[in-house]
PASEBA-1860 file (N, C-alpha, C; in nm, 3 decimals):
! residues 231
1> XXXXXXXX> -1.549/-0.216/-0.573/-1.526/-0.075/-0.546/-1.427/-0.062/-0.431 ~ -1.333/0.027/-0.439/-1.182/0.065/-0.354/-1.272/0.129/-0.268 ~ -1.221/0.162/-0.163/-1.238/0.238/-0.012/-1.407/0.330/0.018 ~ -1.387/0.451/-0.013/-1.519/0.481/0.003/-1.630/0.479/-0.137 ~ -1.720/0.444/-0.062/-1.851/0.367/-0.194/-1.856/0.548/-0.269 ~ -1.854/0.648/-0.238/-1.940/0.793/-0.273/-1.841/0.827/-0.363 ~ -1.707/0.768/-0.388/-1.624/0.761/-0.504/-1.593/0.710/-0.574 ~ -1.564/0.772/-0.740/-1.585/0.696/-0.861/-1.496/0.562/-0.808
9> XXXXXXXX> -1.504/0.454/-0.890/-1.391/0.359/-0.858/-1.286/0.388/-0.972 ~ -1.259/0.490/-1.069/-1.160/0.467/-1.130/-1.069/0.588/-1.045 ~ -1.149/0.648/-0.951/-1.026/0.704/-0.867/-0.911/0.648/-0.788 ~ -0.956/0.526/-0.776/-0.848/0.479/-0.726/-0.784/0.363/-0.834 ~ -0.659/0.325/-0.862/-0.607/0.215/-0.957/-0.474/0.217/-0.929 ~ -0.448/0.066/-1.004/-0.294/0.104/-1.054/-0.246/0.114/-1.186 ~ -0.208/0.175/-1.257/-0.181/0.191/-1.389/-0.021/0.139/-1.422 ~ 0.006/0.007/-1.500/0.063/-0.089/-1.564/0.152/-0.083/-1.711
17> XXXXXXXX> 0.261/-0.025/-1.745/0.305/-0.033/-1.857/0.254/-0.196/-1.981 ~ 0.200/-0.194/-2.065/0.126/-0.350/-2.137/0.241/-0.450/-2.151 ~ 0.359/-0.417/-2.169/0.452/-0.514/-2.187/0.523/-0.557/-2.101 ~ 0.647/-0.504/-1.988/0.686/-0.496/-1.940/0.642/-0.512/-1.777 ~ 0.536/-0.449/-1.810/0.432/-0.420/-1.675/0.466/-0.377/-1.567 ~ 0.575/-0.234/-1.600/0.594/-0.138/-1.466/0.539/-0.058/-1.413 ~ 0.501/-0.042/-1.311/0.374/0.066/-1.266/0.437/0.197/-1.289 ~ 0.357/0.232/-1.370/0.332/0.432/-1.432/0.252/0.494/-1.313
25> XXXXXXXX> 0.159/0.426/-1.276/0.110/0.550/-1.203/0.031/0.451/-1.079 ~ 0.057/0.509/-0.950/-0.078/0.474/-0.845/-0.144/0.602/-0.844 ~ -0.260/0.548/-0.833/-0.367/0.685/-0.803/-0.438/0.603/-0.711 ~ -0.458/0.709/-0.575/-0.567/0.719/-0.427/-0.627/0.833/-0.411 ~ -0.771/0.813/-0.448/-0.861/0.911/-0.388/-0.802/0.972/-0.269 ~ -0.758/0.954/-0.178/-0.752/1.000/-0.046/-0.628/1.119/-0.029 ~ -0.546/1.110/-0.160/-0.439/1.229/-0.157/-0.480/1.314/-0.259 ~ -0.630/1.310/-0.277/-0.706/1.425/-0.423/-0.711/1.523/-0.326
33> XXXXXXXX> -0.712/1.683/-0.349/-0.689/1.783/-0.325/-0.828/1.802/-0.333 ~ -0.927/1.869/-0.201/-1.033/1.860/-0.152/-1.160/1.897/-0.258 ~ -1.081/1.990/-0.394/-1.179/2.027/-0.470/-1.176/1.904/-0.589 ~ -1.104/1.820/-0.637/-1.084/1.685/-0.714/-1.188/1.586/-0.619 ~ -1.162/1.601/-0.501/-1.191/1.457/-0.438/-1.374/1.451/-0.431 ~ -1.401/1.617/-0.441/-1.539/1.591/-0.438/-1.608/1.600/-0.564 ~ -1.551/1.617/-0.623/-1.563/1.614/-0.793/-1.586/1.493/-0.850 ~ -1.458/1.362/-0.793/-1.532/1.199/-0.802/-1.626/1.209/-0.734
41> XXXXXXXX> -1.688/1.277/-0.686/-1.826/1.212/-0.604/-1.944/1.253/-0.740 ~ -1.929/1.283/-0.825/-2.046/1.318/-0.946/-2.096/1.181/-0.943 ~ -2.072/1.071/-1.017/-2.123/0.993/-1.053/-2.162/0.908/-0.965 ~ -2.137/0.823/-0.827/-2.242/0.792/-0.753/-2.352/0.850/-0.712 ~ -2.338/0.992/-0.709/-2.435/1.095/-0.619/-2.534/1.091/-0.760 ~ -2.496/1.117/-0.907/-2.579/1.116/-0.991/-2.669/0.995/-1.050 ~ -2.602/0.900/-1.005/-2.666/0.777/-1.048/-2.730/0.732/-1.000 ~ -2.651/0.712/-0.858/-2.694/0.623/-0.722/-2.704/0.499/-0.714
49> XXXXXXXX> -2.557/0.482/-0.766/-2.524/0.340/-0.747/-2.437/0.254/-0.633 ~ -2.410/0.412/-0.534/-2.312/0.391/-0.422/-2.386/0.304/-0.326 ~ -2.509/0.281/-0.306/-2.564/0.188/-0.175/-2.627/0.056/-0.211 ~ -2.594/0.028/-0.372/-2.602/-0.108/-0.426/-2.743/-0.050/-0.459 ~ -2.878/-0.183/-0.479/-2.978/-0.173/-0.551/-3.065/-0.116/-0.494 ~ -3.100/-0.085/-0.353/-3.206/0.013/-0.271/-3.170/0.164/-0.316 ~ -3.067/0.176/-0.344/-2.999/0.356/-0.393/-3.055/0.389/-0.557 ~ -3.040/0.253/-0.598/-3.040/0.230/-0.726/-3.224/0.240/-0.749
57> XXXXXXXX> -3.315/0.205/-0.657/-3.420/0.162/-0.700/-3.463/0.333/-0.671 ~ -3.441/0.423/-0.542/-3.470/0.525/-0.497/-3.460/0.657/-0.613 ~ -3.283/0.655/-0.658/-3.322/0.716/-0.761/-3.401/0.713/-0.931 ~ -3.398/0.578/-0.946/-3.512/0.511/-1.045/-3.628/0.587/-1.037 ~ -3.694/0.602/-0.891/-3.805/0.638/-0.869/-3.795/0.798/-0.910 ~ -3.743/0.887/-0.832/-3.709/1.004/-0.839/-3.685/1.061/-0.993 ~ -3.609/0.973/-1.078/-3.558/0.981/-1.254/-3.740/0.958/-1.297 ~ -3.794/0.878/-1.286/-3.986/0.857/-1.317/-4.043/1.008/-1.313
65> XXXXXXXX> -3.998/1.048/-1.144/-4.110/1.165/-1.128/-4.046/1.268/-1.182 ~ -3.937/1.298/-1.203/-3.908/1.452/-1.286/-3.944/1.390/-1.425 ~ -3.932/1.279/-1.465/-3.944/1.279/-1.625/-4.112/1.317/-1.591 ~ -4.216/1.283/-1.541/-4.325/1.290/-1.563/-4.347/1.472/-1.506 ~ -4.282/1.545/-1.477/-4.278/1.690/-1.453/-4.272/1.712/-1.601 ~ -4.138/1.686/-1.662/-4.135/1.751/-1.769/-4.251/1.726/-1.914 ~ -4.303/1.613/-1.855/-4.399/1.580/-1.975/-4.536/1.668/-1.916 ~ -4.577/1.690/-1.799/-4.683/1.759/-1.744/-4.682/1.888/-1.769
73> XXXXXXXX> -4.528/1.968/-1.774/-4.486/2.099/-1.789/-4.525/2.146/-1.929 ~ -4.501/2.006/-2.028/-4.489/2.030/-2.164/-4.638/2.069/-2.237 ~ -4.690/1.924/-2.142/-4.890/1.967/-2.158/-4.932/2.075/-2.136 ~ -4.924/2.132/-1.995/-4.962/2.270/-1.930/-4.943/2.388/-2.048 ~ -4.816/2.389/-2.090/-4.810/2.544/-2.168/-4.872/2.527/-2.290 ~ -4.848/2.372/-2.338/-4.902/2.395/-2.431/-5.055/2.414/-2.438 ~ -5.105/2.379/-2.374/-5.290/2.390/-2.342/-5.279/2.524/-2.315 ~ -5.216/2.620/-2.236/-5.229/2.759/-2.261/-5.146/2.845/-2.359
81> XXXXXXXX> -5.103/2.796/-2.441/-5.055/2.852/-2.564/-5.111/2.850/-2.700 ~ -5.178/2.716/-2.666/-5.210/2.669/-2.833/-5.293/2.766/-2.878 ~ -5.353/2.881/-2.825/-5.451/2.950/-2.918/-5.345/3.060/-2.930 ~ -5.226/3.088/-2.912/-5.127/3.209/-2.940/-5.054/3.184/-3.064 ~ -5.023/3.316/-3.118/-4.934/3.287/-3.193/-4.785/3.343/-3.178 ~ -4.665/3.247/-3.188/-4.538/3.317/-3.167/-4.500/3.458/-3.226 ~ -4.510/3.544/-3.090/-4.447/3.683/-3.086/-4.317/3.723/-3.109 ~ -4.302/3.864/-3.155/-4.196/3.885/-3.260/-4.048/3.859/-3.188
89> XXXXXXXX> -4.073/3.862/-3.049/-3.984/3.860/-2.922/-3.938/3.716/-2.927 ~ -4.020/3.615/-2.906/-3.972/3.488/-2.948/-3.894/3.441/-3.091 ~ -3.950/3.521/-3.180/-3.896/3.516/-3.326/-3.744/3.558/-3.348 ~ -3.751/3.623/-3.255/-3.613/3.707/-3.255/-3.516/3.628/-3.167 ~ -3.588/3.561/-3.050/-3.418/3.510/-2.995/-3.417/3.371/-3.008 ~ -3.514/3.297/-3.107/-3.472/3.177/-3.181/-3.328/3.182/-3.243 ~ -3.232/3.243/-3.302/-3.110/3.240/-3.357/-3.022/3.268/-3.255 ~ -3.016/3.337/-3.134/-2.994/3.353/-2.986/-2.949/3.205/-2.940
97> XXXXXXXX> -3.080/3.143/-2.948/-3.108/3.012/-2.864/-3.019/2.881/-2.953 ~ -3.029/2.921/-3.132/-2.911/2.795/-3.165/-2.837/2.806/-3.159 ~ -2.782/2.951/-3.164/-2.618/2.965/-3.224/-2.588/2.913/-3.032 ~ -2.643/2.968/-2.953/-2.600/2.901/-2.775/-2.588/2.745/-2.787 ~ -2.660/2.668/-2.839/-2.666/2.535/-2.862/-2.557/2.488/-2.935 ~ -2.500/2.545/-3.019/-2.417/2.519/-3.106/-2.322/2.585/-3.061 ~ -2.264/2.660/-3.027/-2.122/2.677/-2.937/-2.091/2.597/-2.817 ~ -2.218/2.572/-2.719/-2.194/2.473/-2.622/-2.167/2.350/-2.627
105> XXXXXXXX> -2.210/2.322/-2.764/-2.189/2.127/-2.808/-2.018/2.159/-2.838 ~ -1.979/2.247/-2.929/-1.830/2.285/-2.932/-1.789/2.270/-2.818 ~ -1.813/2.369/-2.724/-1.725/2.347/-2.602/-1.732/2.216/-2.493 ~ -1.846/2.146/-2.525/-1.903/2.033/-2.434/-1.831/1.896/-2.519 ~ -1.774/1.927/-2.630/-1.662/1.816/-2.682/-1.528/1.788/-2.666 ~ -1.512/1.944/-2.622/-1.355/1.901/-2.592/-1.345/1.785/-2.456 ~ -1.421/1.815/-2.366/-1.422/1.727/-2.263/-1.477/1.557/-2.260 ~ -1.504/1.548/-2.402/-1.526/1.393/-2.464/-1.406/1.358/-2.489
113> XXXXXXXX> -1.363/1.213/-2.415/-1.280/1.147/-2.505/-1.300/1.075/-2.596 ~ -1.175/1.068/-2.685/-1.204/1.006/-2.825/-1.268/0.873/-2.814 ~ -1.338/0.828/-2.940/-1.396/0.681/-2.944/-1.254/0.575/-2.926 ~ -1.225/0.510/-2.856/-1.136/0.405/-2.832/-1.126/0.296/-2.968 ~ -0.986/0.323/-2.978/-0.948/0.272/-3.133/-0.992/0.095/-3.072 ~ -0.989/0.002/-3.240/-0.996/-0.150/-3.209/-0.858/-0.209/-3.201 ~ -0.748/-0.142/-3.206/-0.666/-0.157/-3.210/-0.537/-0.102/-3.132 ~ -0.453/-0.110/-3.070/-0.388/0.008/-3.027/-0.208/-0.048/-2.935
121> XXXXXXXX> -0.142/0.038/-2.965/0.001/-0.046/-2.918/0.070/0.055/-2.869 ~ 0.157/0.031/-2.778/0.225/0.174/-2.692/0.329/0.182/-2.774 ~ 0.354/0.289/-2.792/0.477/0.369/-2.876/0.624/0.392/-2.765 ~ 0.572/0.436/-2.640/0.662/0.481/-2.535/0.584/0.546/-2.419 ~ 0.677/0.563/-2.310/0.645/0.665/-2.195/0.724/0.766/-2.163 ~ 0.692/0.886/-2.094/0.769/0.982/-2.012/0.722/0.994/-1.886 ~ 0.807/1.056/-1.785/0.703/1.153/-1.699/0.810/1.269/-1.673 ~ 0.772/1.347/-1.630/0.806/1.514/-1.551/0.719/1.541/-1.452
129> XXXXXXXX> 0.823/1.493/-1.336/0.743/1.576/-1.208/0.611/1.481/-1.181 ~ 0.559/1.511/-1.129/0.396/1.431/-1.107/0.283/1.401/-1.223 ~ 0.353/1.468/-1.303/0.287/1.434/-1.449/0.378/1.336/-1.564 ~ 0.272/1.254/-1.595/0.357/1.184/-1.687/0.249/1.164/-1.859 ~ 0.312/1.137/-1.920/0.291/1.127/-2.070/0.321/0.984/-2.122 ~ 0.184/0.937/-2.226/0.205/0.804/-2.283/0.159/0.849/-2.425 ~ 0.261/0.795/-2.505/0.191/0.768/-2.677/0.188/0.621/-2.711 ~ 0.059/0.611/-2.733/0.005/0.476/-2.853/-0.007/0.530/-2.990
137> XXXXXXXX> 0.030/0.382/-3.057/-0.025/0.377/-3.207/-0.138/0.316/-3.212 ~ -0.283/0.387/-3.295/-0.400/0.303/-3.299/-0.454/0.299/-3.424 ~ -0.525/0.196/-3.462/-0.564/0.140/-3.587/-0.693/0.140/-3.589 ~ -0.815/0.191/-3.669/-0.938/0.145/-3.647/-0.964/0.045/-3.691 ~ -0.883/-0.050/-3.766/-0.906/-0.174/-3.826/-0.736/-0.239/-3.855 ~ -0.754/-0.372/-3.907/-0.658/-0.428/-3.910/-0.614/-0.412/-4.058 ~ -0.716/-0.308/-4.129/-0.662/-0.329/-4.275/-0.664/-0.166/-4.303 ~ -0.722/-0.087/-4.150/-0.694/0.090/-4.226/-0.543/0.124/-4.283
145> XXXXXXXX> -0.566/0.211/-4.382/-0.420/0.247/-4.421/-0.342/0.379/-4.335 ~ -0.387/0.453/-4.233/-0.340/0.525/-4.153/-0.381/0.487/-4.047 ~ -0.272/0.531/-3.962/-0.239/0.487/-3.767/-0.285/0.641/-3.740 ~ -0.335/0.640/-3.590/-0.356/0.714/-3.541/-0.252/0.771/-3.409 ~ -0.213/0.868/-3.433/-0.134/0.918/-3.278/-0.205/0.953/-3.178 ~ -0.190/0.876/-3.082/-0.226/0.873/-2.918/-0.156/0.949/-2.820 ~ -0.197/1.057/-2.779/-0.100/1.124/-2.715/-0.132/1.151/-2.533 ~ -0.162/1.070/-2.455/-0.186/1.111/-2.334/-0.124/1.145/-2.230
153> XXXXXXXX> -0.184/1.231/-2.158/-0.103/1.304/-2.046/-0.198/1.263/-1.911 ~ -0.101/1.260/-1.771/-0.225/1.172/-1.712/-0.129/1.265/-1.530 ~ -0.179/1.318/-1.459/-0.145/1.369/-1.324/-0.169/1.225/-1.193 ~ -0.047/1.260/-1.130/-0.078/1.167/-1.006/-0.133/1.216/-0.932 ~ -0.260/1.273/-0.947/-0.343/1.320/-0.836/-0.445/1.466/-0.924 ~ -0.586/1.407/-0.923/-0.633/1.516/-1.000/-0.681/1.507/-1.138 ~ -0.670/1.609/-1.178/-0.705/1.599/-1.340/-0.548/1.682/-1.397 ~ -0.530/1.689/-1.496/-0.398/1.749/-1.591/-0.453/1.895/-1.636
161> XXXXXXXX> -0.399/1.957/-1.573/-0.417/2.141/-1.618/-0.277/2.157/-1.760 ~ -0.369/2.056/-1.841/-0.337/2.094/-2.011/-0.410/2.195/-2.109 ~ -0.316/2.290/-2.129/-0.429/2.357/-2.229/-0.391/2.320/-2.401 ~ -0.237/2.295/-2.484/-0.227/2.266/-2.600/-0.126/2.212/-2.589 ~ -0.065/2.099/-2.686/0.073/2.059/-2.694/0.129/2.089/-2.861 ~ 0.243/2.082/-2.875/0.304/2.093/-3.019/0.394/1.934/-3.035 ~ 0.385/1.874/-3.091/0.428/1.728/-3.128/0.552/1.719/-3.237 ~ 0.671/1.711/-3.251/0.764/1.635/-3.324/0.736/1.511/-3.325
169> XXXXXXXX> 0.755/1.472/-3.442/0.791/1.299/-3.507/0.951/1.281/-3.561 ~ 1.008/1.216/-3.521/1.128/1.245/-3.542/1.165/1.062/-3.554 ~ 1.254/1.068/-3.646/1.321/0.907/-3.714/1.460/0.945/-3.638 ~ 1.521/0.830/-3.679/1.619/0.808/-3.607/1.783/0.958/-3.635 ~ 1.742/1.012/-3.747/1.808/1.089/-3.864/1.734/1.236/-3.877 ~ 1.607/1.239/-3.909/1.534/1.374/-3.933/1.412/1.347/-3.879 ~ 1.343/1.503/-3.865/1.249/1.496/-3.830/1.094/1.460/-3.948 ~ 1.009/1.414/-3.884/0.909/1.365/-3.987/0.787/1.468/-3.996
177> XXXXXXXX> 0.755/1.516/-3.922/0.630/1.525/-3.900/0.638/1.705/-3.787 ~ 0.626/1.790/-3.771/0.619/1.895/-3.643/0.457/1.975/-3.679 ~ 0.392/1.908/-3.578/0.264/1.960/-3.588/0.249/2.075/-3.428 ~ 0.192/2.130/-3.477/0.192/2.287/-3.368/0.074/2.260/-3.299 ~ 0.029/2.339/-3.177/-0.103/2.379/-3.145/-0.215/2.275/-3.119 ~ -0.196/2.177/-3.105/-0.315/2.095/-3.079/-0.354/2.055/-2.949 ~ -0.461/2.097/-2.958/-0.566/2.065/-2.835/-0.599/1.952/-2.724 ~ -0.635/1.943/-2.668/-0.615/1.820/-2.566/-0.775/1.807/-2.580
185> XXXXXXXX> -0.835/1.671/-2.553/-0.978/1.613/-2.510/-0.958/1.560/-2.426 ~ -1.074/1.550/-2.375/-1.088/1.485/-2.211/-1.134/1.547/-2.078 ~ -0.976/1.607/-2.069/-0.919/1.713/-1.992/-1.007/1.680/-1.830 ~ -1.008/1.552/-1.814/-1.045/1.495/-1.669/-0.901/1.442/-1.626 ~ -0.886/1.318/-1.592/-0.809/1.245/-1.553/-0.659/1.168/-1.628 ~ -0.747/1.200/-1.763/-0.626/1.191/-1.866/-0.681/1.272/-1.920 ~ -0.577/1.333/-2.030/-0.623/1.476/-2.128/-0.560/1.383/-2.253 ~ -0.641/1.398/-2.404/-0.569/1.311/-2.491/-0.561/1.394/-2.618
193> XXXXXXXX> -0.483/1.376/-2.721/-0.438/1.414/-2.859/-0.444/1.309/-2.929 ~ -0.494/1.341/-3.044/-0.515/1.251/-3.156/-0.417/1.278/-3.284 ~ -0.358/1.198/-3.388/-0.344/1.262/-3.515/-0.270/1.174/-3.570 ~ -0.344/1.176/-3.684/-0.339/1.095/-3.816/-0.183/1.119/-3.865 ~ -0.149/0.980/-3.849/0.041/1.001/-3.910/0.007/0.865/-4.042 ~ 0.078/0.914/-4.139/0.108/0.768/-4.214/0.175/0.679/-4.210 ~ 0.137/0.537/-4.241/0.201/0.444/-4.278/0.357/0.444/-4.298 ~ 0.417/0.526/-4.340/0.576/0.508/-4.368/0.649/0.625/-4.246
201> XXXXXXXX> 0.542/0.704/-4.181/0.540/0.797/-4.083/0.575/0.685/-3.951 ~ 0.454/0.615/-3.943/0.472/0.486/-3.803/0.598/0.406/-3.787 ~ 0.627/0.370/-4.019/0.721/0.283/-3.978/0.866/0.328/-3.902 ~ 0.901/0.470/-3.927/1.019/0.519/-3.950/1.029/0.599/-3.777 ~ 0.917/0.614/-3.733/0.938/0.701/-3.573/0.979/0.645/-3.503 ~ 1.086/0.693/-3.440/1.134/0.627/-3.307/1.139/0.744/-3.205 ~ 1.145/0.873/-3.217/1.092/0.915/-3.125/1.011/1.043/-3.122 ~ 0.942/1.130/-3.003/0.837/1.181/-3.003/0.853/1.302/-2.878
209> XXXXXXXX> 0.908/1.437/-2.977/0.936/1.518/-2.835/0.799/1.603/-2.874 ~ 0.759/1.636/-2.707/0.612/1.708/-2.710/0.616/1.817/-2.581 ~ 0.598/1.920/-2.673/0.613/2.039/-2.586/0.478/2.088/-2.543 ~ 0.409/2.058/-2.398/0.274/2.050/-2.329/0.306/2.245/-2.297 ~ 0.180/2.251/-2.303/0.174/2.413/-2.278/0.009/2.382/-2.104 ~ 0.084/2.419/-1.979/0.003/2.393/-1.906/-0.116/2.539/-1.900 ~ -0.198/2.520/-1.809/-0.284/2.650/-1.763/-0.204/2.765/-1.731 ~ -0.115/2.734/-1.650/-0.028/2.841/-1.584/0.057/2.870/-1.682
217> XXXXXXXX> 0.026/2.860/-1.820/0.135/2.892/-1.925/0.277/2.841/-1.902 ~ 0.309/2.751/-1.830/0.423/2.717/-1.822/0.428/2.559/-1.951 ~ 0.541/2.537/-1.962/0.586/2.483/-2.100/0.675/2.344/-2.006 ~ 0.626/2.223/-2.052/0.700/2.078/-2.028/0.698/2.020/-2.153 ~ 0.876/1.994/-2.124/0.912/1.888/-2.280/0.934/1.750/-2.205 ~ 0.819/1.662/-2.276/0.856/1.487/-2.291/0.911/1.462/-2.375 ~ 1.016/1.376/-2.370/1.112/1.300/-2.466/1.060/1.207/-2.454 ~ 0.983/1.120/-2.565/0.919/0.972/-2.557/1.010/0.870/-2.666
225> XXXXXXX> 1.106/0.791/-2.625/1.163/0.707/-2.701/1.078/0.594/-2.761 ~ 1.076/0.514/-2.896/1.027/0.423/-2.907/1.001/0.316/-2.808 ~ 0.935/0.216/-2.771/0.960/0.073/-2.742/0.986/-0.026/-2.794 ~ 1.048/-0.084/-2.821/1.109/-0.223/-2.883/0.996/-0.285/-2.909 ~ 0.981/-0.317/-3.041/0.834/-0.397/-3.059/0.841/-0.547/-2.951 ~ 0.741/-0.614/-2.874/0.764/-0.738/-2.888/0.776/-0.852/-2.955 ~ 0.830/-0.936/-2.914/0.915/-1.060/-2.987/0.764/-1.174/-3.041
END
């Protein structure tokens, strides 16, 4: 773990182009902007893994006694319920209570990133300004018949205030592919795009202009050139 224990460790790194191996990005906790910097503090503070195994054993203990609240809570009502029968009031905001469940899993996905392909190869880089942009090609297997487009956007400091990008595929001659409107996941530290291009789509792209639409409605074009396959 980098500098202070109460922060994630992927706040701090250096981020490595795979071939070449030019540094794209340093990132230091210590130049995060006061509302980011305490934001890495979620996951030690939630886990409590920042003071090694005494932190670790403390909240163990603490994770025991609320689970045994909620199982005590669960007994209690039900021992004073079980002779009731559900009132028309409850009946009624059961469809209340899924359709809430079911819009929140919607909105509680965009902030999932995608399952990490078994496969995956950089297409190119950009950056603009303190923000920069990477596309991979990814494969879920060595024998799927479609590649996947990788589209990430990544801030030197922070998280990426992405709200949609629009993607060209473009060959050396015409364009292949102009998909509009697509959404970003993640939307922490990298924000990512996905999308299914074909086989004669992969072979023929060499490059990849992507027009990022930020929070502040303002509009950045990356020009992402191929990379030269390696030898």
């Amino acid at each position: 773990m980098v500098g202070n224990p109460l922060i994630r460790p992927r706040s701090n790194g250096v981020f490595l182009h795979p071939e070449p191996l030019d540094v794209l990005q340093v990132r230091k906790s210590k130049d995060y902007p006061a509302f980011f910097y305490v934001n890495e503090m979620a996951d030690p503070l939630h886990f409590g893994y920042f003071g090694g195994l005494p932190t670790k054993l403390i909240w163990f203990v603490f994770g025991i006694a609320m689970t045994g609240l909620s199982i005590t809570g669960v007994w209690l009502t039900w021992r004073r319920l079980k002779t009731m029968s559900p009132s028309k009031a409850q009946y009624a905001t059961l469809p209340v209570l899924v359709l809430s469940m079911y819009f929140f899993t919607i909105w509680f996905e965009r902030f999932q990133y995608p399952t990490p392909p078994n496969e995956e190869a950089t297409f190119g880089t950009a950056a603009l300004g303190e923000v920069s942009a990477r596309a991979t090609l990814a494969r879920a297997s060595a024998d799927a018949e479609e590649n996947t487009l990788r589209f990430a956007v990544l801030a030197e400091t922070g998280k990426p205030m992405v709200k949609t990008a629009s993607l060209q595929i473009w060959s050396d001659t015409k364009l292949l592919q102009d998909i509009p409107d697509l959404r970003f996941r993640g939307l922490r530290q990298t924000a990512i795009i996905e999308q299914a291009l074909s086989a004669s789509d992969v072979q023929d792209a060499a490059r990849i202009r992507a027009s990022v639409v930020f929070n502040d409605e303002s509009v950045g074009v990356f020009e992402i050139t191929r990379a030269p396959d390696p030898a």
